[in-house]
N, C-alpha and C positions, 0 to 999 in steps of 0.2 A: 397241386395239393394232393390230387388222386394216385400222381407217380410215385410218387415216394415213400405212400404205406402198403402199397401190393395189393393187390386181386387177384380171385379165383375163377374171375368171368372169362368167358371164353372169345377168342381174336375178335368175332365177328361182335360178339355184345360190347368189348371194348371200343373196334371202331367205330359202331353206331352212337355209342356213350359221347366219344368225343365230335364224331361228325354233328350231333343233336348240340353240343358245346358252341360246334363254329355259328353252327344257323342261330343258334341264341344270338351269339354276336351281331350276324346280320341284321337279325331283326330288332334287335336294339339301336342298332345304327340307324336301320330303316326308319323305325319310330322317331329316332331323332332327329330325324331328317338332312343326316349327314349321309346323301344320295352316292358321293363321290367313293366314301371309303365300305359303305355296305356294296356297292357293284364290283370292287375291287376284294372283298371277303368273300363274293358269290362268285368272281373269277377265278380264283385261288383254291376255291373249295374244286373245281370240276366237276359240279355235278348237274351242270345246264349247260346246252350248247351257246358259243356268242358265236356260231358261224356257221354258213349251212353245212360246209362237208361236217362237221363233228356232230349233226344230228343223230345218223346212225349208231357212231359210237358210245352217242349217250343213250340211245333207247336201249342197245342192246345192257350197256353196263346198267342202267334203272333197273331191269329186272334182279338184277344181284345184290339190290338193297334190302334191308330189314323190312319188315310192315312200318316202323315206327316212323321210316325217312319217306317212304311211300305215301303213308296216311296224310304226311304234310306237303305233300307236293304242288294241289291247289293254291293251298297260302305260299310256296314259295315263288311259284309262277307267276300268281298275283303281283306278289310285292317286286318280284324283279322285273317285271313289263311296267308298271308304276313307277323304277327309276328309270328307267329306260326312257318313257314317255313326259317324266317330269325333266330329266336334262334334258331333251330331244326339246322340250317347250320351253324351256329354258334359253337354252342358247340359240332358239328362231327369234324369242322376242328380244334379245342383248343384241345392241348394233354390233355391225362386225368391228367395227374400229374400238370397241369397248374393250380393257383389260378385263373387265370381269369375267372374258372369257378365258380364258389362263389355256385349258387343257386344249381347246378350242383349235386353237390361233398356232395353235403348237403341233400341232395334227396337221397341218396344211388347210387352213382355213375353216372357215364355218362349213362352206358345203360339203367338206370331206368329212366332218362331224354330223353331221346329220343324217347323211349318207350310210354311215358306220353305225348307226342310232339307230335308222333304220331296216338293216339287213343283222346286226343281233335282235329285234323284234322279231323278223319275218322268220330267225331261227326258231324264237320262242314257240312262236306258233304252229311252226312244224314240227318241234320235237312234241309240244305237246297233243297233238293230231295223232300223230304215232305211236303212245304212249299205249303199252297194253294194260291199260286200271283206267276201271269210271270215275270220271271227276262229274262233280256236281257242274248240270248245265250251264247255270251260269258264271260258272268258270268261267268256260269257253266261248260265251260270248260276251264278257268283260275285256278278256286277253285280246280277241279280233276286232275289239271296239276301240281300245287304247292304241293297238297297230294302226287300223283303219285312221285315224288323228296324226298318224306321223304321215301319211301319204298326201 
């Protein structure tokens, strides 16, 4: 809608405009509890690591964000360790012979899913450990409380 009447904001207020765009999405999705396609808007976006080595590269590029995408970083850490830890609970309690594992079963089994569940967790928590900006404490011990439950 935005594209096609022009603007006079400058590269960085436009991509913050439309990055703030996507996280809407995510967290709409979040809310609705479509866990499958907001982790997959949160992978797309790039802007959390799902693997240890890309920790560093996200801490460093974090600093290059606006205030606006900074200020939301708690809430997005939250809500992506809460899909993380809701499929991770998800597919321990689905038998393995169950289709309702779809993504699952497709991955090379459950315990490669879990597996996988749990080491983008243990990323989370380390990029957020490294993070140069205070997050509210209970952040930080929500995020190692929810990893802590995949182990």
């Amino acid at each position: 809608r935005y594209k096609g009447q022009g603007h006079t904001a400058t590269l960085s207020r436009v991509s913050t405009f439309y990055l703030l765009l996507d996280l809407m999405q995510f967290f709409n999705l979040y809310h609705d509890q479509q866990f499958d396609q907001a982790i997959d808007v949160m992978q797309r976006l790039k802007l959390l690591p799902f693997r240890a080595e890309d920790v560093d590269s996200k801490v460093t590029s974090f600093r290059q964000y606006t205030d606006e995408i900074r200020h939301n970083c708690p809430d997005i850490l939250l809500a992506t360790m809460n899909v993380l830890y809701t499929q991770y609970r998800s597919a321990k309690s689905t038998s393995p012979a169950s289709p309702a594992l779809g993504r699952a079963t497709s991955d090379g089994g459950l315990a490669e899913y879990l597996t996988v569940r749990r080491s983008q967790a243990r990323a989370l928590i380390t990029f957020a450990g490294m993070l140069p900006y205070r997050m509210p404490g209970d952040t930080s011990a929500r995020l190692v409380q929810m990893e802590a439950l995949m182990n």
